[in-house]
N, C-alpha and C positions, 0 to 999 in steps of 0.2 A: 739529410736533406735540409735546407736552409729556409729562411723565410719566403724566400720568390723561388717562382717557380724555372724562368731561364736564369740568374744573376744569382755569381754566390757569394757568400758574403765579403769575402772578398772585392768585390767588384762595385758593391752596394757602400762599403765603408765609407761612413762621414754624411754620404751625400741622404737628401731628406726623402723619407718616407713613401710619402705620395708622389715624389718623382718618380722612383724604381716601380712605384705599384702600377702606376700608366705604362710606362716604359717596358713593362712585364707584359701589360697585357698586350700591348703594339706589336712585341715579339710573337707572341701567340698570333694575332690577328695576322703578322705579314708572313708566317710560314718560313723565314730563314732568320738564322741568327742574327743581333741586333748587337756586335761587340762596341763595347764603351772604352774610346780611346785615350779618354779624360773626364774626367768626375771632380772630385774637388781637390782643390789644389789650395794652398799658402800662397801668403801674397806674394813670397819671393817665386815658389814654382809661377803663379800666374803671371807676374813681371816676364820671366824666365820665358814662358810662351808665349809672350804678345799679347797675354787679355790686357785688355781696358781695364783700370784702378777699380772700377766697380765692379767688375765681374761675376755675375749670379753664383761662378763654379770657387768663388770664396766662400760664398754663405752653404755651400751643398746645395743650390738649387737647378744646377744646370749641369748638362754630359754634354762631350762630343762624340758622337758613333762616326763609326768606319761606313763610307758612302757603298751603299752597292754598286756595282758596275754597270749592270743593263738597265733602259731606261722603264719598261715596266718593272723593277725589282724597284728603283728612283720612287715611281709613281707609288707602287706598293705601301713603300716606305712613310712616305708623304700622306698618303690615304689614314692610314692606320694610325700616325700622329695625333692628327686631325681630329680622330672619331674617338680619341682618348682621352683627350679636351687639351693637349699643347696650344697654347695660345702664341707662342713662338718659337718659331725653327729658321734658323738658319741653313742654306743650302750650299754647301763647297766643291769645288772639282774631288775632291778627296775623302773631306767629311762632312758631316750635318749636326750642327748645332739644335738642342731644346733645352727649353728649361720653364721652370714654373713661377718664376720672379714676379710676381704682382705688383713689385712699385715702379717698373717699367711700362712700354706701352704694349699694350694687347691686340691679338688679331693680324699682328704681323707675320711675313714672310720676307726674308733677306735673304740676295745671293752674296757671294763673294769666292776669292781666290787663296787658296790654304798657302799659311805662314810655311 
């Protein structure tokens, strides 16, 4: 068994600490798996995907999860963020962006349309 309880290390690699420990508990909290579609990436992979030059998922501070489908599993999802202390998430047709970047702005929520 690895350090978290749903993410194995594998899937934790690179990215920072107290992300995966929220991130862990969210999964706990929403009742269905929480897969991570992207975690930290190089600048060249983050180019490669259309992050922004800044991108938190350089430093290890941001995932993107695979969006659930129905819109109480959506709600869930969002809920359970929220109560972890994600200060920002992003919402996609596809996936959902969070991350714990502090020298950006907090208390946000974005939507947008997956690359």
């Amino acid at each position: 068994m690895g350090k978290w309880r749903y993410f194995s290390d594998d899937e934790s690699a690179g990215l920072d600490d107290e992300l995966i420990s929220r991130l862990d508990v969210a999964r706990g909290l929403c009742g269905f798996p929480i897969v991570i579609t992207s975690g930290r990436r190089t600048p060249e992979q983050n180019a490669a995907a259309g992050g922004v030059p800044d991108s938190s998922h350089v430093r290890g501070l941001a995932v993107d999860i695979q969006a659930p489908v129905g819109k109480s599993e959506r709600e869930k999802l969002i809920w359970a963020l929220g109560r972890v202390g994600f200060r920002r998430v992003g919402l996609y047709d596809r996936h959902a962006h969070c991350d714990i970047d502090e020298s950006k702005a907090q208390d946000v929520v974005w939507f947008g349309i997956s690359h």
